[in-house]
RODO-2510 file (C-alpha; in nm, 4 decimals, decimal comma):
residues 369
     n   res          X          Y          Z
     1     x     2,6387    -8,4982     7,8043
     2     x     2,3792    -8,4047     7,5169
     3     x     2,3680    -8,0498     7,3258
     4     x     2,0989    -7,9127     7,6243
     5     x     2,2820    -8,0728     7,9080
     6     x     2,5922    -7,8525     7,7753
     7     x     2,4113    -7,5484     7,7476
     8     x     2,2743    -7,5584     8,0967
     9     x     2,6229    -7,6258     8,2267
    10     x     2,7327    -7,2753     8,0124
    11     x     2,4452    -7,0645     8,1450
    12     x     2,4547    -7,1851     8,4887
    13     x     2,8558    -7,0913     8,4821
    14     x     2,7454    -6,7350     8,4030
    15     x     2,4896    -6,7021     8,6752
    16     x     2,7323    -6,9022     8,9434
    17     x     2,9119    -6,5734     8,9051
    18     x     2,6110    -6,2996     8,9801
    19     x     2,4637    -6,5367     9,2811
    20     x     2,8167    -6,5352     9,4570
    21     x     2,8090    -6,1673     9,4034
    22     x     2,4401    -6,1333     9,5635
    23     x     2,5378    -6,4016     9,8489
    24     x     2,8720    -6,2787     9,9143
    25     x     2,7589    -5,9238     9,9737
    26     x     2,4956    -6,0364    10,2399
    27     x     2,5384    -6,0207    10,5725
    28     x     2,4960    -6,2911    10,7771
    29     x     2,6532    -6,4294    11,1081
    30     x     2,5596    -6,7556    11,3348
    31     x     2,2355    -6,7468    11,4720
    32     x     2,1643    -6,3815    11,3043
    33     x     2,1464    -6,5250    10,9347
    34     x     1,8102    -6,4154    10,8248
    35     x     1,9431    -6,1526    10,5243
    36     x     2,0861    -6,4010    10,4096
    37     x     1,7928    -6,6923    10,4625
    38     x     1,5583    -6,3971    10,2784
    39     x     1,8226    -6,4447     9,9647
    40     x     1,8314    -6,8114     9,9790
    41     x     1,4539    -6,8440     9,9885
    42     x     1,3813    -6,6135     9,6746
    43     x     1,6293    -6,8234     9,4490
    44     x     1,5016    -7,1321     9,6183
    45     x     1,1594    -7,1305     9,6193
    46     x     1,0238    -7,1860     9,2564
    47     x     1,2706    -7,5066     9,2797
    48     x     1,0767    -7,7626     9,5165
    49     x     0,8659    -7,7238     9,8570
    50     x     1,0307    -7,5182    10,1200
    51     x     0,9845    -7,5589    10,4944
    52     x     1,2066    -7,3867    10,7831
    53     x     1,3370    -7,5942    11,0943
    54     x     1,2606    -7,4073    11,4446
    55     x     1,6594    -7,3114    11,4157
    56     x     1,6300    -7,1243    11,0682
    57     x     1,7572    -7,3401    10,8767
    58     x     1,5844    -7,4017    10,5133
    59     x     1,5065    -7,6949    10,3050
    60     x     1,4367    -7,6672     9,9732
    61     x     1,2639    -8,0691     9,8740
    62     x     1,2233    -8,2070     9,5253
    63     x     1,1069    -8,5109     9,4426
    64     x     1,2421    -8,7423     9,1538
    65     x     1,1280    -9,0253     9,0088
    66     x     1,1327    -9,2595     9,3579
    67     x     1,0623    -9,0933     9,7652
    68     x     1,3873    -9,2901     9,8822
    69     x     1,6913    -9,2366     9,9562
    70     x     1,6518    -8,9343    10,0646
    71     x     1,9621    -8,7072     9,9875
    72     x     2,0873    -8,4052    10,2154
    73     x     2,2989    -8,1621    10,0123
    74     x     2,3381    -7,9196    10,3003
    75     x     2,5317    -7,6067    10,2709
    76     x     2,5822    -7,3547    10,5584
    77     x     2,4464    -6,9942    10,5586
    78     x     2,6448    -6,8473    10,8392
    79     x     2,9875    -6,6601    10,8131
    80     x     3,2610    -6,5809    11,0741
    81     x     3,1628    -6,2354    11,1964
    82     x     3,1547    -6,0166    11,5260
    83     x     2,8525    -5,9208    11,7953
    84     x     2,8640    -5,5724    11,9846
    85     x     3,0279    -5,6812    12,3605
    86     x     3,0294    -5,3527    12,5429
    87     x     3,0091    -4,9814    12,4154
    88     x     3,3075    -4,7115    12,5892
    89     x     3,1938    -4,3742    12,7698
    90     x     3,3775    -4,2582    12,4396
    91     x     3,1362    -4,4528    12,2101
    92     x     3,3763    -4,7316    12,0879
    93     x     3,2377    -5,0626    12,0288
    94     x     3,3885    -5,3795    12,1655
    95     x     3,3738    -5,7212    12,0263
    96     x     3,3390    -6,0256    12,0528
    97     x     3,4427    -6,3009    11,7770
    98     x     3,1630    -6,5029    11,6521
    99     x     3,3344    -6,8451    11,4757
   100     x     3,7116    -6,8674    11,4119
   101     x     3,9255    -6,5733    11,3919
   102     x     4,2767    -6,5307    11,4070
   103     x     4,3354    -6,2032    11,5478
   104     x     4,6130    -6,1375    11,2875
   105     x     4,3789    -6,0482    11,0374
   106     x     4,0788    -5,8550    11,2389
   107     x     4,2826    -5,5323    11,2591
   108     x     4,2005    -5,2033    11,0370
   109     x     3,9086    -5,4080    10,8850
   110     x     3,6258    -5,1715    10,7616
   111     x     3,2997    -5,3572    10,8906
   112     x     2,9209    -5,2616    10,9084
   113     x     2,7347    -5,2664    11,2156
   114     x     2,4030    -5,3882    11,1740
   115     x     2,1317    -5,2100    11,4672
   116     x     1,7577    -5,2267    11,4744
   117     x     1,7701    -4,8337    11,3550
   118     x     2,0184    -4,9696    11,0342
   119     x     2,3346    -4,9740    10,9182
   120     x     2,6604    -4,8527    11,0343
   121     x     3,0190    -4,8041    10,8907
   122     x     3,3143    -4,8399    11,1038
   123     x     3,6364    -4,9661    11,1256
   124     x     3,8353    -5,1777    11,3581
   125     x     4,1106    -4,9983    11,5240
   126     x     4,3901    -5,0409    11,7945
   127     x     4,6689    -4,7803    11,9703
   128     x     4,8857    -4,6411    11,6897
   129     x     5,2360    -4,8555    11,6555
   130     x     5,4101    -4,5329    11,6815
   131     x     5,3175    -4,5110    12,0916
   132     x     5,4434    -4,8755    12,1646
   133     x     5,7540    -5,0016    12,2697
   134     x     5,9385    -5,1448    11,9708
   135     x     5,8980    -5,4830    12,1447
   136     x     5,5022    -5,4292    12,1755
   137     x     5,4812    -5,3751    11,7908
   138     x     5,6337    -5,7150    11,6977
   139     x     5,3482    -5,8604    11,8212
   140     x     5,0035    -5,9732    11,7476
   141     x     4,7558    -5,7189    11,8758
   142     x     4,4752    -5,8984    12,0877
   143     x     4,1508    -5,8729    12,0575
   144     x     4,0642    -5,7234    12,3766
   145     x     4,2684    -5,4314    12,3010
   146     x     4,0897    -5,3869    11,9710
   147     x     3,7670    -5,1942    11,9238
   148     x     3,5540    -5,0211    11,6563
   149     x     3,5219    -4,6391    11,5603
   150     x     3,1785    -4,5967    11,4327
   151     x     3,2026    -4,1850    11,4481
   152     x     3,0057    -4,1877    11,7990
   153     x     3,0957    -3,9197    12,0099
   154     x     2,9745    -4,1548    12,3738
   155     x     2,8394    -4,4175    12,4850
   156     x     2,5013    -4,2289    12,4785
   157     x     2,4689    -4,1373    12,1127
   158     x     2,6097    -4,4925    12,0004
   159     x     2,2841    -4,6202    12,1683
   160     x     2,0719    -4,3165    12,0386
   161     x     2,2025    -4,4363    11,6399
   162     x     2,0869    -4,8660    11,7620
   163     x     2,3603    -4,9658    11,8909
   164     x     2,3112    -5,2711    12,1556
   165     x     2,4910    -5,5288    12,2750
   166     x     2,4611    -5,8325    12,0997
   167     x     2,4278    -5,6565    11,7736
   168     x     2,6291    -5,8147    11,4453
   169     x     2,9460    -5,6817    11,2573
   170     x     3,0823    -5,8118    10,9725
   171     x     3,3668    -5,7477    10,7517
   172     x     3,3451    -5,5253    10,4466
   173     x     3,4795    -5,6873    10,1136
   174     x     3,3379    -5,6199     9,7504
   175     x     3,2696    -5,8990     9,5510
   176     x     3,5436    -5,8672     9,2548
   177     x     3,6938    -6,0738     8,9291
   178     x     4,0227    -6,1045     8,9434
   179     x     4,2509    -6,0096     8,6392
   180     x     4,2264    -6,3534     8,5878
   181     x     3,8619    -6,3369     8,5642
   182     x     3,8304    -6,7235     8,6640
   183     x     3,9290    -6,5948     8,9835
   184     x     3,6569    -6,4640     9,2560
   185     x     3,7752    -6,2710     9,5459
   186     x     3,4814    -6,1871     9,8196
   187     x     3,4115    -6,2800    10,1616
   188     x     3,2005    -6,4934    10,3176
   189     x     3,3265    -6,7442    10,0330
   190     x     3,2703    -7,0301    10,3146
   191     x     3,0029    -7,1158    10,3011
   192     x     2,8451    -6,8651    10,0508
   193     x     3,0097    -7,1102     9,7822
   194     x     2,8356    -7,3561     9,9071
   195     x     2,5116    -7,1766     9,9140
   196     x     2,5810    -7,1340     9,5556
   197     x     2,6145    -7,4826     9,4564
   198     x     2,3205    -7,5520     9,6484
   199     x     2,0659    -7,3381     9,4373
   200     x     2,2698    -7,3817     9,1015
   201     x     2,1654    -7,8152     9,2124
   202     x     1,8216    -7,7390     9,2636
   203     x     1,8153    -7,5128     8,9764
   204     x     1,9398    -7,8062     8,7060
   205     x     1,7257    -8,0760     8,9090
   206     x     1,4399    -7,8369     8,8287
   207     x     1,5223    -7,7794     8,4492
   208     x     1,4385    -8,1540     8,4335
   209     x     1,7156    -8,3713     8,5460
   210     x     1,6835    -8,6999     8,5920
   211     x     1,7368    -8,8506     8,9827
   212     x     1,5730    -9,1804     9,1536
   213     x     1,5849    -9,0256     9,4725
   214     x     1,4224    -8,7011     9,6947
   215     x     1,6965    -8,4054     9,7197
   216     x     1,6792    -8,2245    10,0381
   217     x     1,8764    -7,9001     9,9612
   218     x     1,9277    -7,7811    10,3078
   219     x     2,0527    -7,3869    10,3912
   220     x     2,1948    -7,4470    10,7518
   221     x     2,2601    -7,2003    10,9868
   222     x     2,5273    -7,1831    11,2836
   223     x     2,7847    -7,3908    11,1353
   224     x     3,0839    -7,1831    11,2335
   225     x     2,9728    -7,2146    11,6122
   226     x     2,9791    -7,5957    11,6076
   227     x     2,7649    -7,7315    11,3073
   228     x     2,4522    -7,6707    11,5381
   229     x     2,2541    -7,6054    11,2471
   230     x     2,3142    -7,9276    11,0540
   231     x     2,2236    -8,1075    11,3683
   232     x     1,8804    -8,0101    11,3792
   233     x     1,8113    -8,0266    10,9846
   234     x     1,9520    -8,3653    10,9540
   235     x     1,7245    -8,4331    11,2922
   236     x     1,4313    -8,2858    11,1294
   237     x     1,4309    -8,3714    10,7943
   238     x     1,6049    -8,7209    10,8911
   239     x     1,7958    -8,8043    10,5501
   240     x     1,9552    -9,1642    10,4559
   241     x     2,2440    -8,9858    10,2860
   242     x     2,4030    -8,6760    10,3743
   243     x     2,6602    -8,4315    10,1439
   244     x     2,7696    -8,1007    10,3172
   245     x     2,8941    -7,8443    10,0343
   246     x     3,1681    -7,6713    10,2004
   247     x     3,5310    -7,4878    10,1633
   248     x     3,8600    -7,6216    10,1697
   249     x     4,2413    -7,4703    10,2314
   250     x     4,3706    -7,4134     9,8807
   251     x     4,7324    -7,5382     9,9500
   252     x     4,8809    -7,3239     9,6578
   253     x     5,0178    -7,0403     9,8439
   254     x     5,3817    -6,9639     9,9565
   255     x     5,4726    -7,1061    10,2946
   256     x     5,2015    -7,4338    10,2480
   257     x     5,3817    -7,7873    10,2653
   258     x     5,1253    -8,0493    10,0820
   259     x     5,1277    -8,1741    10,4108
   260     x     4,9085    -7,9144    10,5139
   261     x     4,7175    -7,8674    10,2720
   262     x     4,7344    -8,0318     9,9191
   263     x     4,4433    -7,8946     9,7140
   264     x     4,4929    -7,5726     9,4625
   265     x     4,2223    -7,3706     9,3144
   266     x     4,1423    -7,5135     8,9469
   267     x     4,1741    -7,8845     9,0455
   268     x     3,8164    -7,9699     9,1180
   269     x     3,6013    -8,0144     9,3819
   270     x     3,7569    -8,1256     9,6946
   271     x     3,6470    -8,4572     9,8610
   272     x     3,7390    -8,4657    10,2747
   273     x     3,8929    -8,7844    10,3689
   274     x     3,9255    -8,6727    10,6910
   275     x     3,8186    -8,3926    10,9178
   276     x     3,8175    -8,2942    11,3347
   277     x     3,4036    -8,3737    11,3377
   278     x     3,4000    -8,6898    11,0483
   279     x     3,5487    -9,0148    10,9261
   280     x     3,3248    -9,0546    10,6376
   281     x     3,1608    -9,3421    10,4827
   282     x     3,4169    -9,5117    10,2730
   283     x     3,1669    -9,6726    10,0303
   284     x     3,0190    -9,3077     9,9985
   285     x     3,3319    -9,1718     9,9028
   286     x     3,3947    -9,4305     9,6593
   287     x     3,0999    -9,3740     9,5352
   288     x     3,1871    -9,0064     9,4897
   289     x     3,4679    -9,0441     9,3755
   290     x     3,3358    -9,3540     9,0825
   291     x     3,0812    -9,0351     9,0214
   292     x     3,3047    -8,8281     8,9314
   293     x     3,5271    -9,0315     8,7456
   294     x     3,2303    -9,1788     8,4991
   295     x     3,1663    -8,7861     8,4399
   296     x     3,4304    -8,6752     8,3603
   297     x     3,5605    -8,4515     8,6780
   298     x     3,9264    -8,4559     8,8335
   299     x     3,8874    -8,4486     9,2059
   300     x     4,1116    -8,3470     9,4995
   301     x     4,1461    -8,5466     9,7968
   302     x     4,1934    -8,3396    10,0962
   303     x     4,2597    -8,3667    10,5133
   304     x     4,1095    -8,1023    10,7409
   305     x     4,2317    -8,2136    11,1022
   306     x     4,1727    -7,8330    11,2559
   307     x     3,7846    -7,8068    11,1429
   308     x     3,5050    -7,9485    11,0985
   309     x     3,1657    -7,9491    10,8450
   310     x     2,7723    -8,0033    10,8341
   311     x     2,8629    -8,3937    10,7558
   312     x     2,9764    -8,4427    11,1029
   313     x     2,6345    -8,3367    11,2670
   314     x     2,4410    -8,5100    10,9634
   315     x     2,5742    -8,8744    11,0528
   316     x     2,3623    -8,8403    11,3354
   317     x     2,0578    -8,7909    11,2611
   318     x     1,8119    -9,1059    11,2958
   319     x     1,9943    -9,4218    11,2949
   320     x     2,3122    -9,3039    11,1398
   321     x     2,3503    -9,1376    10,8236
   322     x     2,5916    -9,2377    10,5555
   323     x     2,8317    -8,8679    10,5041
   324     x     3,0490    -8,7135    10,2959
   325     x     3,1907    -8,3489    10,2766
   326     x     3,2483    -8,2307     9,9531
   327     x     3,4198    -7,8375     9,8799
   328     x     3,5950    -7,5498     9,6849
   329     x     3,9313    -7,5023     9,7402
   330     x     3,9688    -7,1634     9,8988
   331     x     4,2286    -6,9270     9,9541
   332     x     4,2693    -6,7216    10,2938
   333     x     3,9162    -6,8483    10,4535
   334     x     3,8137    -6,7286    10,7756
   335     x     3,9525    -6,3646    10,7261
   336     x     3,7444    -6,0456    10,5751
   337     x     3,8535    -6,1815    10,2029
   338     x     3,9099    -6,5189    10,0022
   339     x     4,0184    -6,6194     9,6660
   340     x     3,8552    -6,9227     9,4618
   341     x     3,8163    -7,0406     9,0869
   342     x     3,4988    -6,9907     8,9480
   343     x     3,5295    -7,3682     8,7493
   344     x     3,5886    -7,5771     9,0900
   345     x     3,2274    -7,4313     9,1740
   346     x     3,1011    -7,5344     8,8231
   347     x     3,2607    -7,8382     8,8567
   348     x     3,1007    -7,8979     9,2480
   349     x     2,7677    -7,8870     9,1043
   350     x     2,8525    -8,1072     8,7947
   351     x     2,9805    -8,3819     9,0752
   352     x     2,6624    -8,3224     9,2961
   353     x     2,4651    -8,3948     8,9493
   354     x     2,6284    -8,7172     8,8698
   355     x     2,6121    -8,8632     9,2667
   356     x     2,2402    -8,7697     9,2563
   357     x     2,1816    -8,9544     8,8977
   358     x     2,3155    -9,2924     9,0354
   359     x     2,2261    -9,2536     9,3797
   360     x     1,9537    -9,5251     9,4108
   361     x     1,7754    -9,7676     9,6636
   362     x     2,0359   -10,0075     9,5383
   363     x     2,3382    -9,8018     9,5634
   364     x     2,2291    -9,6720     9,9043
   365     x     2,2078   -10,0309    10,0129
   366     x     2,5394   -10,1076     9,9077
   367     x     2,7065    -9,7599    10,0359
   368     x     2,5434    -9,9227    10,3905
   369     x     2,6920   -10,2337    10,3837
***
């Protein structure tokens, strides 16, 4: 890569860094994403024309040097969070999960609860271990016995501080470095990883990078309830290739057989083989994967059988879309915190760069075949 090409790459790695920070740190469950849409649209905007489906989702569109193919790099806005079920005579909040949770991890969580009168800090609590049975405590507390302390003294001044039913509540976590400052610990890391790579795209297509293609950087909402958002942006904006830019289960952590999961944070972008909601394009993913090899990038191949992505909507749209689901090894997703290294992000959009420099009528011809 020339002397500018390398200095974008170094720049860009420093501001991966602050955007995860901003993104992370946002609040923003399905189908009540808009703090985090207002984000995405400020960093988006000066990069290409920017429409909105009727679903929220956004779609940031730059043109390069040819109208066709037209590329979907879509990357989800939506994190696993809570809504506001029922409120006790005592003022307690119940919840409901929004997205995956395993109740395991939900307990003594500090969370905000967002109402139409603001903010609210509380924390997720149970009954005290010390008043069950010593059989009771070896075992997984369940959700419906769970609720959240937000100070209220009844049901009656929880409703007089916003509190309705229906409201969100989402984990608290503060974005931080590691001691190993290469690792990022935060929540919301899937998809707000992918949100990242997304802009940091658009941001290097913008600088002046060369593609014979139109990029359709897509901000999709509601994946975590079904990929509903993917399915109406690929519907809309009908693409002829699609890319979701999503997470994947870093495999490097005690207890993990590489039969589970065989990815580890440092190794590169991840490239899914296989997941519950796609069989990808083979051609695609060679092409990917010849991408990445003619730049330069170790990738990780990896098999998701328990989830799903945006790429399994995508192939829908129109006649059938060519898709591929491409991600950041993760540690510890779908809880209030997750670990990943800062390079397999760098390295994400460096892969995205190099598919969208050779991605062609040609090549999109042959990927079809």
């Amino acid at each position: 890569m020339p002397a500018e090409g390398a200095g974008a790459v170094a720049q860009g790695a420093d501001n991966l860094v602050e955007l995860l920070r901003e993104l992370t740190e946002t609040d923003g469950i399905p189908g009540q994403e808009s703090l985090v849409r207002q984000v995405m649209a400020r960093h988006l905007q000066p990069l290409g024309v920017l429409e909105r489906d009727g679903l929220g989702s956004l779609c940031c569109i730059r043109r390069g040097s040819a109208d066709r193919p037209r590329v979907m790099l879509a990357a989800h806005m939506d994190e696993i969070g809570f809504v506001v079920s029922d409120v006790t005579d005592q003022g307690y909040l119940r919840l409901q999960t929004v997205g995956g949770w395993w109740e395991q991890v939900m307990l003594a969580q500090r969370v905000t609860v967002h109402t139409r009168l603001g903010a609210l800090p509380g924390v997720v609590g149970s009954k005290p271990p010390h008043v069950l049975p010593a059989e009771e405590r070896k075992k997984v507390v369940e959700r419906k016995d769970m609720f959240i302390d937000i100070g209220a003294a009844s049901r009656a001044e929880a409703e007089e501080w916003g509190v309705r039913l229906g409201d969100m509540i989402v984990p608290v976590c503060a974005f931080t470095r590691l001691r190993n400052p290469q690792l990022l610990l935060g929540k919301a890391l899937d998809d707000r990883a992918g949100c990242v790579a997304l802009i940091e795209t658009m941001r290097r297509l913008a600088a002046g990078f060369d593609h014979p293609n139109l990029v359709l950087g897509a901000a999709t909402v509601q994946e975590e309830v079904g990929l509903r958002g993917a399915d109406v942006a690929a519907r809309h904006w009908q693409p002829d290739v699609a890319l979701a830019i999503d997470v994947g289960i870093a495999g490097d952590t005690p207890g993990l057989r590489r039969d589970e999961a065989r990815s580890k944070l440092g190794g590169g972008p991840l490239v899914l083989v296989y997941d519950a909601s796609l069989l990808p394009n083979p051609r695609l993913r060679d092409f990917v994967a010849d991408a990445a090899d003619a730049e330069g990038i170790p990738i990780q191949w990896e098999m998701i059988p328990g989830g799903g992505t945006d790429a399994g909507r995508m192939q829908f749209a129109g006649g059938g879309v060519p898709s591929l689901a491409l991600g950041v090894a993760t540690r510890y997703i779908h809880s209030a915190a997750a670990v990943m290294h800062r390079e397999d992000l760098e390295a994400t959009v460096r892969l995205l760069l190099g598919v969208l420099r050779r991605l062609d009528a040609a090549a999109l011809e042959a990927i079809r075949a």
